[in-house]
N, C-alpha and C positions, 0 to 999 in steps of 0.2 A: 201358385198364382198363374192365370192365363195369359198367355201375349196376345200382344194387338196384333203378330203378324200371324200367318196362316200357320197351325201346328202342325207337326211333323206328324204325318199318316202314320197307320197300322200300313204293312208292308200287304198283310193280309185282308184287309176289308176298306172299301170306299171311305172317301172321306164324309162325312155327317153334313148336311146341309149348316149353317152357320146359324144360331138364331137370330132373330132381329129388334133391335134396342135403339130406343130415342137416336133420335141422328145428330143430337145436340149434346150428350155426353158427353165426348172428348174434348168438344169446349168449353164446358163447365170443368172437369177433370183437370183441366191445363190452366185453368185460370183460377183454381185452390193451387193448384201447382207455383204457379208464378208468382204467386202472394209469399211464400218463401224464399223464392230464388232472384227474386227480381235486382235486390244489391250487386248480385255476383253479373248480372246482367249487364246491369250498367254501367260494371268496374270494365267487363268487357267490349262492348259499346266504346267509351271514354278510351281504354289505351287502343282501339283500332284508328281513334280519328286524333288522339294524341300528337302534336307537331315534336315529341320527345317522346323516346325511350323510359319506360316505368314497370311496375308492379304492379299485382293487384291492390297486393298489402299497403303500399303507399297509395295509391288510389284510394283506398275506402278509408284509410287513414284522413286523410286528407281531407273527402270529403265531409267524414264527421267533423274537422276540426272546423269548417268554414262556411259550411250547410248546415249542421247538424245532424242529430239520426232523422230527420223527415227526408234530410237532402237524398240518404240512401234509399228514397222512393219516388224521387224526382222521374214522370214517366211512367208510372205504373197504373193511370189511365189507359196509355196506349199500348201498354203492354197486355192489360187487360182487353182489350177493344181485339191484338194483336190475336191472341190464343181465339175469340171468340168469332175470328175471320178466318184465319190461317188455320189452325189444330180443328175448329169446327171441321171443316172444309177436307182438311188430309184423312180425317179418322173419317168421316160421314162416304167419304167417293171409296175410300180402301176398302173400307166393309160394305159398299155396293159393289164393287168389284168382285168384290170376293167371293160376294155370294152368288154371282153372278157368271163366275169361273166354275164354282163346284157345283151347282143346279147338274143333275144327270149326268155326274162323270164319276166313273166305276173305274179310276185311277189315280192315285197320289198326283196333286199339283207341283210339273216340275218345278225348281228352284229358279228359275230365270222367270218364268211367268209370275211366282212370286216378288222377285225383284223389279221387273217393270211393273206391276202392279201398282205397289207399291210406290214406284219412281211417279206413277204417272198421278194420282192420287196427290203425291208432297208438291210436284206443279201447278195441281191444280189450287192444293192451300197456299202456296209463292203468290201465285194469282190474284185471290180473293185478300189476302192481308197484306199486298203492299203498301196499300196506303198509309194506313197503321205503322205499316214497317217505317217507314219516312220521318212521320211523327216522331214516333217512338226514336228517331235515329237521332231528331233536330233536339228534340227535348233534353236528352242529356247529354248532348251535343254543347250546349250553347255555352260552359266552360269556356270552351278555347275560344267563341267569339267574345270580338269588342262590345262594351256596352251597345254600341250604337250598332253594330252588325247581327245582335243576338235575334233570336224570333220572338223569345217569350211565351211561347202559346202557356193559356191557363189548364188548358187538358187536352183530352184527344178530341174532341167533338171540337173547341177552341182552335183546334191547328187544321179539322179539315177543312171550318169555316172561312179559315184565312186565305191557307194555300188554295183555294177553287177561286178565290175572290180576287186575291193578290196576285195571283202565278198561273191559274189557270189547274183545269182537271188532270191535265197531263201531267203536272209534276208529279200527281199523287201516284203516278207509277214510274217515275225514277227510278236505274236500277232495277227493273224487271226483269230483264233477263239474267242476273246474275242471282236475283234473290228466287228466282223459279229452279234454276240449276240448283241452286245452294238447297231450294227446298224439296226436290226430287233427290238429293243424292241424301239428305237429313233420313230423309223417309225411307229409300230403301238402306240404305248400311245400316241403320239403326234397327227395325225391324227382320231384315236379314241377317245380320251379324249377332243380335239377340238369339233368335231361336238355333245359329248356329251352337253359340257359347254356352246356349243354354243345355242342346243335347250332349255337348263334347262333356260339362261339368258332369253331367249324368252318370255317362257312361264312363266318367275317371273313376266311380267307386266312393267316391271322397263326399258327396252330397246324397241328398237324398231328396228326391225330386218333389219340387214344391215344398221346400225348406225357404227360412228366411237366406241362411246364407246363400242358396243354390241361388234365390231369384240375384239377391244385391251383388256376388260375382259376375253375375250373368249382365245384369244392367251396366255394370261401373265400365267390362273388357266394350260391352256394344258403345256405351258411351264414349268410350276412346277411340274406338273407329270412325265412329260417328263424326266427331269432333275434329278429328284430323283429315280425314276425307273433306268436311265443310269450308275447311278453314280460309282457304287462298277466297272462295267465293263468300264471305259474308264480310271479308276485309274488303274486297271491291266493294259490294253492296252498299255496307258504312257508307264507304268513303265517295261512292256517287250518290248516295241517300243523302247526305250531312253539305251539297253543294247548292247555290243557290240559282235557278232557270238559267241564270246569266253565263254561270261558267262550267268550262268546256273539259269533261269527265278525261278522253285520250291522254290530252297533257298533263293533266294532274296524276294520272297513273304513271306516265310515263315517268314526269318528277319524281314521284314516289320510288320505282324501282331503281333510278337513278344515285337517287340520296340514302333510300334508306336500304338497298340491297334487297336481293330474291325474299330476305326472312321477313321481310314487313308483311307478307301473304300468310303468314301464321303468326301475326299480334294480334294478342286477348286469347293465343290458345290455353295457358292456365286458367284466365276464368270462365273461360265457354266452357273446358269441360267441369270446373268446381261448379259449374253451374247447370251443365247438362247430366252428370250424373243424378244428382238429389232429384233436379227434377223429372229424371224418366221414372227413378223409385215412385216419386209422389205419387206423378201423373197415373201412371197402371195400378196404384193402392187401391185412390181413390176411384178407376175408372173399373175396376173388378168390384170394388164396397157398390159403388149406382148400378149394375149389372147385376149384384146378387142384391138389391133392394129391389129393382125392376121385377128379378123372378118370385120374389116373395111377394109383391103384391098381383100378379099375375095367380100367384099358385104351381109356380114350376118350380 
């Protein structure tokens, strides 16, 4: 199975120009993806903006007992909306980069120019999906508000209509810059760390390249890096995404670090990564299955 990031050269021959496929892919890809994962989403989500300490297990517990099983897809409008702004956006600008680094170059692409690539690519998805992100943050969010504080929004088109109208354009990028970082650093440790884990497995003798297990080792160690590298920046994000124009992001962090100690910058890390693992498998299944449909109807 191929990665989405740049593969490791022949020592001895150029790199292959990259082919070129739908620019829409990876966010179709991420939104079959997130149709599975999206519970573990929202478990993670809920304990970042949680005023107590919890579990996932208790969180999705909970949620079925009081929601029921729809409640565990409360927000999967804008999560969907999410993949189809953001993931669009990181895979469409990374594979123009990409191909746009190896165009006449008759040597292996260092591993930093891979990395900012990359980095610069998951910024530019932070960019285009914060809005979504916000949504998506309020929507399973509204738990810990009071009936009378809650948003309600009916879906994501429902909440962008509100917040432009209610709050103004600007809320819809709340948290920008913490969710641009959060999504350059997603983008390269994930993709860098991937094809790292993925030659080291290689070369242990123990896989055999392009096995199922070689990929699923490869994905779960990338998704671990991934996942802890992100973590301090998508708890900010939350937590100024889920605030309402009125009040003021500093003091609320600063609160935070106060009461709940330096570890509150990694709450929801067990269900980001039960949640980022399955969904990197998914994502590159199904984003390798549309790549080899594209060449077959192509003829290549």
């Amino acid at each position: 199975m191929a990665s989405t990031g740049a593969q490791p050269a022949r020592r001895d021959a150029a790199p292959a120009a990259p082919k070129r496929y739908p620019f829409w892919l990876g966010g179709v890809s991420a939104s079959i993806a997130v149709l599975f994962t999206h519970p573990l989403d929202l478990a993670k989500l809920r304990m970042q903006n949680s005023p107590q300490k919890t579990t996932t297990l208790t969180l999705l517990r909970d949620t079925l007992r009081h929601e029921g099983l729809r409640g565990l897809y409360i927000g999967i409008s804008a999560s969907v909306l999410r993949q189809m702004t953001y993931s669009l956006t990181r895979f469409a600008a990374y594979e123009k980069i990409k191909e746009n680094v190896l165009t006449g170059r008759s040597s292996p692409v260092p591993l930093w120019i891979t990395i900012s690539s990359a980095g610069f690519a998951g910024a530019a998805g932070g960019l285009a999906g914060n809005p979504s992100d916000v949504i998506l943050v309020r929507m399973t969010g509204d738990l810990y508000r009071s009936p009378e504080q809650r948003f309600n929004y009916r879906g994501a088109i429902h909440g962008l209509v509100r917040i432009m109208r209610e709050e103004g354009v600007q809320t819809l990028f709340r948290g920008l810059a913490p969710n641009m970082v959060r999504a350059a650093l997603m983008n390269s440790s994930q993709l860098a760390s991937y094809d790292f884990f993925k030659e080291l497995l290689r070369s242990s003798g123990l896989f055999s390249p392009g096995s199922l297990p070689h990929y699923l080792g490869s994905s779960l160690l990338a998704g671990t890096v991934a996942t802890t590298i992100c973590s301090p920046a998508d708890v900010i994000r939350a937590r100024l995404m889920n605030m309402r124009s009125t009040e003021n992001g500093l003091p609320m962090l600063a609160k935070a670090l106060r009461d709940e100690g330096p570890l509150f910058l990694f709450r929801g890390w067990v269900p980001s990564w039960m949640r980022l693992a399955p969904q990197t498998v998914i994502l590159l299944t199904v984003l390798e299955e549309l790549r080899a449909a594209v060449d077959y109807i192509r003829g290549t």
